[in-house]
C-alpha positions as CSV (number, residue, x, y, z in Angstrom):
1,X,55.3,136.9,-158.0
2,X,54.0,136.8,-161.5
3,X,56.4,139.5,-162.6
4,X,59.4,137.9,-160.9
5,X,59.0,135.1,-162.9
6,X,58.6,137.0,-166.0
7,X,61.6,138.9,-165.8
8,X,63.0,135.0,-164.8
9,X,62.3,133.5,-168.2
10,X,63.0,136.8,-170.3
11,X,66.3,136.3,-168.9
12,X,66.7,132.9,-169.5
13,X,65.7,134.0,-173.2
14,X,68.3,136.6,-173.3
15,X,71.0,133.9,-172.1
16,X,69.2,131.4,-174.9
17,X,69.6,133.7,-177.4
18,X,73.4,134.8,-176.3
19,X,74.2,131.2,-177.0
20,X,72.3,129.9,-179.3
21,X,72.4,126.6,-180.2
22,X,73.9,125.0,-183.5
23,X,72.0,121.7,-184.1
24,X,68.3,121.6,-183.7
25,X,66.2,118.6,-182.8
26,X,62.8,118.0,-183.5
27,X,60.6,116.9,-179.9
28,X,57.0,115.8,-180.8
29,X,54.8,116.7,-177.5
30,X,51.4,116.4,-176.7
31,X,49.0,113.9,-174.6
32,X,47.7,110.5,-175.4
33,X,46.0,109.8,-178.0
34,X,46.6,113.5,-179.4
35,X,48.0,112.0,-182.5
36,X,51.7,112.2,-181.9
37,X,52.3,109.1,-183.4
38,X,50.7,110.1,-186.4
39,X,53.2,113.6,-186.7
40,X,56.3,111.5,-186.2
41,X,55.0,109.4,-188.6
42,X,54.9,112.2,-191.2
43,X,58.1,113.3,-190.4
44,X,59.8,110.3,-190.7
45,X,58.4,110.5,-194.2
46,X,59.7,113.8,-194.5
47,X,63.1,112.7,-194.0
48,X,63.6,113.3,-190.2
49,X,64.9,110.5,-188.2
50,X,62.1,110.0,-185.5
51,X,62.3,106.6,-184.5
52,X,64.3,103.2,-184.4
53,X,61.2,100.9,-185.6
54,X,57.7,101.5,-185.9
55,X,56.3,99.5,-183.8
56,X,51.9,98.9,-183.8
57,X,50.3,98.3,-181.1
58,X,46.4,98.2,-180.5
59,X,44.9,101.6,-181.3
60,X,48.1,102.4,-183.5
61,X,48.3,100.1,-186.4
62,X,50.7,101.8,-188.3
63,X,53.1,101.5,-185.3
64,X,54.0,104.3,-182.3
65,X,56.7,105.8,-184.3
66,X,59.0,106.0,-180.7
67,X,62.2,105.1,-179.4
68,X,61.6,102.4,-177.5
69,X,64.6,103.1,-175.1
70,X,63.5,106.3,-174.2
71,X,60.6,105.6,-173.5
72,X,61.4,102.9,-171.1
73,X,64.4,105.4,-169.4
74,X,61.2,108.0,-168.8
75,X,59.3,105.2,-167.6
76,X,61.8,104.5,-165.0
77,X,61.7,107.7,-163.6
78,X,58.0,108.5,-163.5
79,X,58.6,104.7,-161.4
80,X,60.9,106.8,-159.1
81,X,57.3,109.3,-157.8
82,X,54.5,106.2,-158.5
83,X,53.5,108.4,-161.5
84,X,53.4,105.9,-164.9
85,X,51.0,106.3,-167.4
86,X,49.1,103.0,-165.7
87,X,49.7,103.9,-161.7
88,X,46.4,105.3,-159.6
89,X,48.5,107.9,-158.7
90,X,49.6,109.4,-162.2
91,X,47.3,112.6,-162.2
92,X,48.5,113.9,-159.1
93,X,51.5,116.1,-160.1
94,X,54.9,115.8,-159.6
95,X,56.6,116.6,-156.5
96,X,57.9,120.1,-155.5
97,X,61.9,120.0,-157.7
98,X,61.6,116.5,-158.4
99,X,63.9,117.5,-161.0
100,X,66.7,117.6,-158.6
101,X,66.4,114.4,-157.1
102,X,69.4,112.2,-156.7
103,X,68.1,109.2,-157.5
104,X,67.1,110.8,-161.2
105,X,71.2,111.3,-161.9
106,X,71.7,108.0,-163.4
107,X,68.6,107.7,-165.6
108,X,69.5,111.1,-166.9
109,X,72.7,110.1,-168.2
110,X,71.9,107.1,-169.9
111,X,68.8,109.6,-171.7
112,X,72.1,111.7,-172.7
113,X,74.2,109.3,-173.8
114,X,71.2,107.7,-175.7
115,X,70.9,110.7,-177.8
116,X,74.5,111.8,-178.2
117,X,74.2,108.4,-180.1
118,X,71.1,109.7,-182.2
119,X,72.9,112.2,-183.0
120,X,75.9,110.9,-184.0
121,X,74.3,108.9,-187.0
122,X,73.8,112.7,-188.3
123,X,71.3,114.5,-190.4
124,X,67.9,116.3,-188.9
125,X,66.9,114.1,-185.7
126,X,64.2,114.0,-183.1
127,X,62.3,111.9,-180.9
128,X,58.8,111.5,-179.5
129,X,57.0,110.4,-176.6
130,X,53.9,112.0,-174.6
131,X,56.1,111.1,-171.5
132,X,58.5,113.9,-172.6
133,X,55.3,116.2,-171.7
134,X,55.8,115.8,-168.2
135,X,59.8,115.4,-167.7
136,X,60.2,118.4,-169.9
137,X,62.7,119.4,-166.7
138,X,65.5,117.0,-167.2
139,X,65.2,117.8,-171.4
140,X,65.9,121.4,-170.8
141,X,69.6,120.3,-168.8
142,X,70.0,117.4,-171.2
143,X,69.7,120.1,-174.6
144,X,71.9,122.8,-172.7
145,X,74.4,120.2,-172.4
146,X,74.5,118.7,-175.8
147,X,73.9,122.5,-177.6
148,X,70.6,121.7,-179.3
149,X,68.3,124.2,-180.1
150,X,64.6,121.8,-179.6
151,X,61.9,122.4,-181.7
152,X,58.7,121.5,-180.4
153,X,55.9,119.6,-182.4
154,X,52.7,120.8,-179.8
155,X,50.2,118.0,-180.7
156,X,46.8,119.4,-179.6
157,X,43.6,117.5,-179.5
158,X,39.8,118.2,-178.0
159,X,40.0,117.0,-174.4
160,X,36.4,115.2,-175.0
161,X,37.7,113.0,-177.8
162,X,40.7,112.3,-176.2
163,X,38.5,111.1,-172.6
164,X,36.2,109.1,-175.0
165,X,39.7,107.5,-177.1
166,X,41.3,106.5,-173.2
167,X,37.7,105.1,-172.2
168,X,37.6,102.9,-175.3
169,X,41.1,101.5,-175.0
170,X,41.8,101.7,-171.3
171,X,38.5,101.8,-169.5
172,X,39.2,105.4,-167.8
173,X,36.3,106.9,-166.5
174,X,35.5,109.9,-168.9
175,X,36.1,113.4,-166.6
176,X,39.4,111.7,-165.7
177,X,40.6,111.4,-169.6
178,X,39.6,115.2,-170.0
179,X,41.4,116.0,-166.9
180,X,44.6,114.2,-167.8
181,X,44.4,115.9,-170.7
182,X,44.0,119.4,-169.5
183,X,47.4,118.3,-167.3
184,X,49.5,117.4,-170.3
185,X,48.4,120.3,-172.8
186,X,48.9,123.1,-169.6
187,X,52.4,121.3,-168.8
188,X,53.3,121.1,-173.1
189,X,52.8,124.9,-173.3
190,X,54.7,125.9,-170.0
191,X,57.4,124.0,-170.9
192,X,57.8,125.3,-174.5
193,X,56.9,129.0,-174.0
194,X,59.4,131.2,-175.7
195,X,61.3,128.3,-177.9
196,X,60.5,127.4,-181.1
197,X,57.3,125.2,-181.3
198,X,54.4,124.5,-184.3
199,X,50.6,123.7,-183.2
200,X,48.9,121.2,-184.7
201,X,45.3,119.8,-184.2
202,X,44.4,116.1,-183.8
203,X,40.5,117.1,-186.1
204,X,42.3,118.7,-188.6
205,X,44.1,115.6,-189.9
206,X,40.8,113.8,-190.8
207,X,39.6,117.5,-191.8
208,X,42.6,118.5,-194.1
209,X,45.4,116.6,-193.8
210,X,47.6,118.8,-196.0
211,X,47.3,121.9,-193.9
212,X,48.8,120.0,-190.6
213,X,51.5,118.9,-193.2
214,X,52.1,121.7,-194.9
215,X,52.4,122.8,-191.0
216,X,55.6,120.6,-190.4
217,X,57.0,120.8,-193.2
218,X,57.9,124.7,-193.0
219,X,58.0,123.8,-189.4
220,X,61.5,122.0,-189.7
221,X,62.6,122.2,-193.1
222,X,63.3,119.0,-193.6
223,X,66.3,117.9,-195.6
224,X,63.5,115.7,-198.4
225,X,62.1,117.6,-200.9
226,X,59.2,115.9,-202.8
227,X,56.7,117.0,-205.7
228,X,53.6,118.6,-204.7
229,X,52.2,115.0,-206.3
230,X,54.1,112.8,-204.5
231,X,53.9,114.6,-200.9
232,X,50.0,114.2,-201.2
233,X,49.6,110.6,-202.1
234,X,52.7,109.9,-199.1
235,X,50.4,111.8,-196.7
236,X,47.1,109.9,-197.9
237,X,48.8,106.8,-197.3
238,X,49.7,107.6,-193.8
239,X,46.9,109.8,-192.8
240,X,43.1,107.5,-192.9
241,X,39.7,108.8,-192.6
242,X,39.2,106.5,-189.7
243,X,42.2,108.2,-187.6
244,X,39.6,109.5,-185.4
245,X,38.7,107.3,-183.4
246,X,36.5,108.5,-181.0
247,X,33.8,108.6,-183.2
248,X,32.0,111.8,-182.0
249,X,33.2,115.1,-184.1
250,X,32.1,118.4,-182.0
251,X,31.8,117.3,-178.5
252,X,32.7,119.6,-176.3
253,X,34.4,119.0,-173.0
254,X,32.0,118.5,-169.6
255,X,34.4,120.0,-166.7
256,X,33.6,124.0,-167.4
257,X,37.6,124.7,-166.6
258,X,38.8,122.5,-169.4
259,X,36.0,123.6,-171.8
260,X,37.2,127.4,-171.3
261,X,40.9,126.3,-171.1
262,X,40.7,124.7,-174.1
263,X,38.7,127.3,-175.6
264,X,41.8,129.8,-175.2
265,X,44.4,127.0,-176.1
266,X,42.6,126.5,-179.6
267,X,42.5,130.7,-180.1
268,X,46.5,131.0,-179.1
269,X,47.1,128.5,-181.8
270,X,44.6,129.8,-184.5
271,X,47.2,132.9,-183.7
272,X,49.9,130.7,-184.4
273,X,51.2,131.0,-180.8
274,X,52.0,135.1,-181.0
275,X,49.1,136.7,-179.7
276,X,50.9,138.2,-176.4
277,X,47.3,138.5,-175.1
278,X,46.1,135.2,-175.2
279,X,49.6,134.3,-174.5
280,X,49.4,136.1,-170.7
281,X,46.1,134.6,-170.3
282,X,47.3,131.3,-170.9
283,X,50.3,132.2,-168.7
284,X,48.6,133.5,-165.9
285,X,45.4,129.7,-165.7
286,X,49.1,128.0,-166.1
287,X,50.4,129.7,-162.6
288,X,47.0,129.1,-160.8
289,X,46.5,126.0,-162.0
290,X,50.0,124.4,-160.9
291,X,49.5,126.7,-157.6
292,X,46.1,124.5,-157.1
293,X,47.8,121.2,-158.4
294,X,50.4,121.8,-155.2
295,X,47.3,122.1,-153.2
296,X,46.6,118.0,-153.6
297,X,49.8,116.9,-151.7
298,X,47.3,115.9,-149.0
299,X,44.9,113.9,-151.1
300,X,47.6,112.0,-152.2
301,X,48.6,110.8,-148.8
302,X,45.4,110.2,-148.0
303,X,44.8,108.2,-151.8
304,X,47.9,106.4,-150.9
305,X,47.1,104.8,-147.6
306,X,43.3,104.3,-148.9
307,X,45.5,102.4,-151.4
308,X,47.7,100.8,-149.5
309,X,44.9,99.2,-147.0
310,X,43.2,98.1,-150.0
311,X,46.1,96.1,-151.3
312,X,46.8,95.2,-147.5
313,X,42.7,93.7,-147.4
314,X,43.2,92.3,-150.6
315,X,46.0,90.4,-149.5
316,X,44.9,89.1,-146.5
317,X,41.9,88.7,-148.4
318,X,43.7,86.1,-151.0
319,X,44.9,84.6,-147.6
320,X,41.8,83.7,-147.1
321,X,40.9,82.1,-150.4
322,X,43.8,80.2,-149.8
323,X,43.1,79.2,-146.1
324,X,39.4,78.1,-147.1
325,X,41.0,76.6,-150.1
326,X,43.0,74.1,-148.2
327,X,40.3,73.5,-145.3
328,X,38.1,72.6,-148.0
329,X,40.8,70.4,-149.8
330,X,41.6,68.8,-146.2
331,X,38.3,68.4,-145.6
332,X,37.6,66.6,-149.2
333,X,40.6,64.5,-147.7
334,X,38.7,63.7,-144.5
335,X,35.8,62.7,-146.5
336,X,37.4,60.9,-149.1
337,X,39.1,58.8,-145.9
338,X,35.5,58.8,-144.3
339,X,34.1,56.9,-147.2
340,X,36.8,54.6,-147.3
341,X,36.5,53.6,-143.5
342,X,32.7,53.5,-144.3
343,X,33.7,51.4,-146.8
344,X,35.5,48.8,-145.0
345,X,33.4,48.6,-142.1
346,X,30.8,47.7,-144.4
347,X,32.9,44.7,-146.0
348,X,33.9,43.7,-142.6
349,X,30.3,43.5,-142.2
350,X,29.8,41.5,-145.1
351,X,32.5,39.1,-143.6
352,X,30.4,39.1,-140.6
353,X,27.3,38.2,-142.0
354,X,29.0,35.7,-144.1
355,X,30.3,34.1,-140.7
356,X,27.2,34.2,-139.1
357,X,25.7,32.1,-142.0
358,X,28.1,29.6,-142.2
359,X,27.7,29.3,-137.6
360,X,23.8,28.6,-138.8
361,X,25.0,26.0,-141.5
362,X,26.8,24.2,-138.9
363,X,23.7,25.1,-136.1
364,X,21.6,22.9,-139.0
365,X,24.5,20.5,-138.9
366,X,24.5,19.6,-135.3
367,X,20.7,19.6,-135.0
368,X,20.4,17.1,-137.8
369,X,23.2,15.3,-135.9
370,X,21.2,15.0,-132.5
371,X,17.7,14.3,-134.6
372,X,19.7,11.2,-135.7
373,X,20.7,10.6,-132.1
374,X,17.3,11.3,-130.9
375,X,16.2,8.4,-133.6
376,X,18.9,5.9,-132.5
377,X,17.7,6.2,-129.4
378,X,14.2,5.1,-129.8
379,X,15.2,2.2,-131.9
380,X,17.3,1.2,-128.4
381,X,14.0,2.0,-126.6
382,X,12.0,-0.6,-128.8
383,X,15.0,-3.3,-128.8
384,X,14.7,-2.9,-124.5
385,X,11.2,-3.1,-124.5
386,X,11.5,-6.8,-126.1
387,X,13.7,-8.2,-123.5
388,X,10.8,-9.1,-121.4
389,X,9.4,-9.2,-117.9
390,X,12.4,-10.8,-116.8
391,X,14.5,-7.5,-117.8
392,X,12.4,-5.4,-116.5
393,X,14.9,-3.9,-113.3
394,X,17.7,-3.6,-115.8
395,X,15.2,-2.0,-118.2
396,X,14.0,0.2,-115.2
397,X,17.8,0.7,-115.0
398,X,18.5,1.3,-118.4
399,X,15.5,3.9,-119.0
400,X,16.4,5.8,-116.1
401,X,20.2,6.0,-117.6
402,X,18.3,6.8,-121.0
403,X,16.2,9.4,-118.8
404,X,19.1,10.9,-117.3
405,X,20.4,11.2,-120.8
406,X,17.4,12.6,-122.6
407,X,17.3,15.0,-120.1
408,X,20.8,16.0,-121.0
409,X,19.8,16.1,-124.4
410,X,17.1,17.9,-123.6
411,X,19.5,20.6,-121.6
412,X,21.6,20.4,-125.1
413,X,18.4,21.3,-127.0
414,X,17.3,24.3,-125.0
415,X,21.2,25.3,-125.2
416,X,20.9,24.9,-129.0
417,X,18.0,26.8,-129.0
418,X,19.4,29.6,-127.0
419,X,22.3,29.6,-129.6
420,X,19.8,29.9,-132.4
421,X,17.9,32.6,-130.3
422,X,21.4,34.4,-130.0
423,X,22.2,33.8,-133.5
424,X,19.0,35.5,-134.4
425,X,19.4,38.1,-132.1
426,X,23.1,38.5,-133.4
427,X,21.2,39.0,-137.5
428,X,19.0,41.4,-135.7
429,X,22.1,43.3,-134.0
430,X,23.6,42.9,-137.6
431,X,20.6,44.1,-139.5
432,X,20.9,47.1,-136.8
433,X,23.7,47.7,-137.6
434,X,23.1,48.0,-141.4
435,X,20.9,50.2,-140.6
436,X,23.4,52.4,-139.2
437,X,25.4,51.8,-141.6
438,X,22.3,53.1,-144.4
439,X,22.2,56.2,-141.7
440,X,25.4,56.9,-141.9
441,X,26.2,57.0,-145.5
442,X,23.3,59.6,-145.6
443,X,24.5,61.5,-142.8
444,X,27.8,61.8,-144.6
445,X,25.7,62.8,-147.7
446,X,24.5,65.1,-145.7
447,X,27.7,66.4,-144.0
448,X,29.5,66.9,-147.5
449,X,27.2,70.3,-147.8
450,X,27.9,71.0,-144.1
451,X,31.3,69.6,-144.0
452,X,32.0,72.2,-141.0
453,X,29.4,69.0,-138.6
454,X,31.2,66.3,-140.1
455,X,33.9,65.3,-137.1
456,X,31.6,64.9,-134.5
457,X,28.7,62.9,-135.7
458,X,31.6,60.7,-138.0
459,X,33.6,60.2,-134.6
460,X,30.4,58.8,-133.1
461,X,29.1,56.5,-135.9
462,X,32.6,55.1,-136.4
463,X,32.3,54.4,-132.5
464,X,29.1,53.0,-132.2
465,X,29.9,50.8,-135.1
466,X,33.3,49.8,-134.1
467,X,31.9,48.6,-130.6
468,X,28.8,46.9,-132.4
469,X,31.5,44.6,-134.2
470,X,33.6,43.8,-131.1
471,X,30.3,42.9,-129.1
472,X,29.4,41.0,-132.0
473,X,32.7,39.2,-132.6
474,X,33.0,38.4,-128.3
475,X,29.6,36.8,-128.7
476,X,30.3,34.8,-131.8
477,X,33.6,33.5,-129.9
478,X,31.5,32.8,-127.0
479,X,29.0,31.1,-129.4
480,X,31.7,29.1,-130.6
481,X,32.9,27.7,-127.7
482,X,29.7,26.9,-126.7
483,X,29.4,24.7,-129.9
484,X,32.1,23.1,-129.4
485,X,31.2,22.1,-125.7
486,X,28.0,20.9,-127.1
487,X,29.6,19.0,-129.7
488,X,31.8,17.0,-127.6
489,X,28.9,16.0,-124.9
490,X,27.3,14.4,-128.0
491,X,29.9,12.8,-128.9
492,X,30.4,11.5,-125.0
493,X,27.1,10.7,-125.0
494,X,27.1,8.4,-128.1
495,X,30.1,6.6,-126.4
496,X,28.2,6.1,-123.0
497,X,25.2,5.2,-125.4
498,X,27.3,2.7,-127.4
499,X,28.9,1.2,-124.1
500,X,25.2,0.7,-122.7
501,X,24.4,-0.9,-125.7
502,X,27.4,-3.2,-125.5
503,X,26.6,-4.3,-121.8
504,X,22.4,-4.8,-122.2
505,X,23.6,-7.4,-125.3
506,X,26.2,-8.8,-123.0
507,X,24.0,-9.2,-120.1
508,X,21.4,-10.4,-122.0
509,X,23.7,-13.0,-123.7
510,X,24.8,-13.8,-120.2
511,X,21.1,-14.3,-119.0
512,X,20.2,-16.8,-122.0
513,X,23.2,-19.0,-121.5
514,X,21.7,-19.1,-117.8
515,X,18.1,-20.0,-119.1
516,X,20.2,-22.9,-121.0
517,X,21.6,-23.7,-117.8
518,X,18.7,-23.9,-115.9
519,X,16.8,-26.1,-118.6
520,X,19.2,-29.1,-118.6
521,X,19.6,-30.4,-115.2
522,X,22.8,-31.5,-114.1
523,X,24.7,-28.5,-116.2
524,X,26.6,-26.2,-114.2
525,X,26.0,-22.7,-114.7
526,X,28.8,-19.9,-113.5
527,X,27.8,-16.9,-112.3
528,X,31.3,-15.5,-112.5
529,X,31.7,-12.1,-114.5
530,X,33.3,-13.3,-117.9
531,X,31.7,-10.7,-119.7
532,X,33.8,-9.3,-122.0
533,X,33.6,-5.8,-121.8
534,X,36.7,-4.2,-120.2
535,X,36.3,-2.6,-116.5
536,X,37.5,0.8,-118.7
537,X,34.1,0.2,-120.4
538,X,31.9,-1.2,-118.2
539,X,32.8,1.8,-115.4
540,X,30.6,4.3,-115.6
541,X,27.7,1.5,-115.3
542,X,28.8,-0.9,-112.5
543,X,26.2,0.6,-110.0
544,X,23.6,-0.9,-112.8
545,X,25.6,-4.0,-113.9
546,X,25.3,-4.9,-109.7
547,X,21.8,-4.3,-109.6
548,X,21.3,-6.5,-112.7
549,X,23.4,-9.1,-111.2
550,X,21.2,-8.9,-107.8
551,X,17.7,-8.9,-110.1
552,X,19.0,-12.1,-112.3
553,X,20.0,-13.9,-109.2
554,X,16.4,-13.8,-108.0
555,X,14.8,-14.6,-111.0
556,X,16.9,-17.5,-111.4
557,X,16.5,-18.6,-108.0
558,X,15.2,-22.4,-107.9
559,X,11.6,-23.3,-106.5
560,X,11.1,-25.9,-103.3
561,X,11.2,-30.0,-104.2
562,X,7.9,-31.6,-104.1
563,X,7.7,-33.4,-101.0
564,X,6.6,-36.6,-102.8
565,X,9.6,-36.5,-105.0
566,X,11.9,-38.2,-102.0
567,X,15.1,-36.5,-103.7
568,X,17.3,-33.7,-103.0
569,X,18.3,-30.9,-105.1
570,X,22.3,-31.9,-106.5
571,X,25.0,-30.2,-104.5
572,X,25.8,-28.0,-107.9
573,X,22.2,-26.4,-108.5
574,X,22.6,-25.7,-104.5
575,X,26.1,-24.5,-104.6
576,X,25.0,-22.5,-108.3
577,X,21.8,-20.8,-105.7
578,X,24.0,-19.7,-103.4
């Protein structure tokens, strides 16, 4: 197979060489970090149009010396296989004649038309980009196209430094930089075997800068011719002792394979690339290498859907953040609305308590109202007790009206008292209820660091309190009423009192003008009822009023004539008797 494809590309030399290009163009190749910046640099100082701006960037201060364009164009089509510089997948090679590939027509063309306008400007052109390493391919159709003859710029650098360079910038782990590497520098030689090319090592700029010059400038004859003078101070100004950057000189690559790769690589181009020994060699790791790169279609697969699940877990993992995100935002909600029920439950308490004070003001109120009744009363007692023997039925009348009254005061006193006894069961139910209150704000304390408890016990407190209130507010109501019934018995019973008043003076006015009577014979006393109290009044006592009548009637009753006295009682004081 080997041979086939050698007689293949002395062929394709032959057919090279039967038409032979008439306009060259300079293509600066290499890996990362392998300082091709640096040589298009240096040939833009030369004279050679190698780029549109220089543009810096962090780890190339003097700028990247590229054609921005391109290198976005060859971006897009690394896209097409998931192989850009940054992808997970970008070591695994390119699939089998991906060069072929339909969707690659477009991108091509606008790569052509970009430099059939480079060209166009005239003069000695070129171009650079490590991406042109890889999609080599599609530059081989482009340049048979367009009639260039490309000369190659191979920019070669220890695989070590270059691992330790992409670790420092980009994090990559270090047997993946010198493995990346080794893929660029094999796929930089195959693709430039036979055509014109110049080697030129990274460690020899900071080494001897002149003799990687001196390399270019025979290289591509550039159409700027300076003095020896002026070429070295231009390539001191470009070239600075801290160009590299990796920091360790002499380090050798770990991977065995790469070390001895390398090895060969750095002898070919000690030989300046015409040793037809090393040059087979080199040819023959080249075949067995890409026939082993083939061999990790598999692994890709496999790398993909590990991939694939992890960004599937990762989403479904923010999905989650999310999710507990808004439970705990609702639930800051829920609390938020917690506290502020908690909040007016405990006002409405306050309300409640405020309430319940002002019932005990008027409590005070109405017990310092019936102490005063209890006093006018015994000042009536002590004005009855004067009215004599004489008075004593109506008196016996009156107390027993008085008793019947004290013992409905009485009956209004233990009623009070049970109102006061509610009242203070009612603060005791209130200071219970405080309590839970106290409880519950802790148990919400508690609940914010286990907010997954909080519905439960919240639903319950908020119930327990809510019906607390209602009893509370039915028995105030009740409590109410209750005053108010006792309020308007006391003021019944200060009417009834006032009416008995009223009818004791009467009667007893009554029962002096009948003394008077009885004193001075001859005077005609009537018994008829010209009280003046009005039978509205006088009602609710006429039982009493009769037996009055009935005891006054006896007690004025007159005594037997002396039989000496030979007279007879008048016809009036007999008539008045009867």
């Amino acid at each position: 197979m080997s041979d086939v494809v050698l007689r293949t590309d002395s062929s394709l030399d032959s057919m090279n060489r039967a038409s032979q290009p008439e306009r060259p163009v300079i293509v600066v190749v290499g890996m990362h970090r392998s300082g091709t910046s640096l040589c298009s640099n240096v040939l833009g100082m030369m004279g050679v149009d190698m780029a549109d701006e220089p543009t810096p960037g962090p780890g190339n201060e003097l700028g990247h010396f590229e054609r921005w364009d391109i290198v976005g164009l060859q971006d897009e089509a690394l896209a097409l296989f998931d192989r850009t510089y940054y992808s997970p997948t970008h070591d695994f090679p390119l699939p089998p004649a991906w060069w072929a590939d339909f969707r690659l027509r477009p991108i091509r063309a606008r790569l052509k038309e970009r430099l059939q306008e480079i060209l166009g400007r005239g003069g000695l052109v070129g171009f650079k980009d490590p991406r042109t390493t890889r999609l080599m391919p599609i530059w081989t159709q482009i340049f048979g196209e367009l009639r260039l003859r490309p000369r190659f710029v191979v920019c070669l650098r220890n695989p070590a430094h270059v691992a330790i360079s992409l670790q420092t910038r980009d994090g990559l782990e270090l047997e993946t930089g010198e493995l990346r590497a080794l893929d660029y520098i094999v796929d930089a030689l195959r693709h430039t075997r036979g055509r014109d090319r110049c080697f030129i090592h990274y460690e020899d700029w900071t080494s001897d800068p002149l003799l990687n010059a001196r390399k270019l400038l025979d290289f591509v004859d550039p159409p700027i011719h300076l003095e020896q003078r002026d070429f070295e101070i231009a390539i001191s100004s470009i070239v600075r002792p801290e160009a590299n950057r990796s920091g360790v000189s002499g380090t050798k690559p770990r991977q065995p394979l790469v070390r001895s790769f390398y090895s060969l690589v750095e002898q070919f181009a000690a030989a300046g690339g015409h040793d037809s020994g090393l040059d087979a060699d080199i040819e023959k790791f080249t075949h067995s290498y890409i026939a082993f790169r083939q061999l990790l279609g598999p692994f890709e697969t496999q790398f993909k859907q590990a991939a694939a699940a992890r960004g599937e877990l990762e989403r479904a993992l923010g999905e989650a953040r999310n999710l507990l995100h808004a439970e705990r935002e609702s639930t800051g909600h829920q609390l938020a609305e917690s506290e502020h029920r908690v909040a007016e439950l405990a006002a409405a308490l306050q309300e409640a308590q405020a309430e319940c004070a002002r019932q005990a003001e008027q409590h005070a109120a109405v017990s310092q109202g019936l102490a005063e009744t209890s006093q006018a009363l015994e000042a009536e007692r002590s004005a009855s007790a004067q009215l004599g023997q004489t008075l004593s039925a109506a008196q016996a009348a009156a107390e027993q009206a008085l008793a019947e009254r004290e013992r409905r005061i009485s009956e209004l006193a233990a009623a009070l008292q049970e109102a006061q006894a509610e009242c203070a069961r009612q603060a005791e139910q209130h200071a219970a209820v405080s309590q839970g209150f106290a409880e519950t704000s802790q148990a919400l304390d508690a609940e914010r660091l286990a907010y997954a408890q909080l519905g439960e016990t919240l639903n319950a407190t908020q119930a327990s309190a809510e019906q607390a209130l209602t009893e509370r507010e039915r028995r105030i109501a009740e409590l109410a009423v209750a005053l108010q019934e006792a309020q308007a018995e006391c003021a019944r019973q200060v009417e009834q009192n006032a009416a008995v008043s009223q009818l004791l003076h009467e009667t007893t006015q009554a029962l002096e003008a009948e003394r008077a009577a009885q004193i001075v014979p001859g005077t005609e006393v009537s018994l008829e009822p010209d009280l003046s109290v009005s039978e509205g009044a006088a009602a609710p006592y006429a039982a009493q009023a009769a037996q009055v009548d009935q005891a006054y009637l006896v007690a004025v009753q007159p005594e037997p004539q002396q039989a000496d006295s030979g007279e007879a009682a008048p016809p009036e004081a007999s008539a008045a008797a009867e």
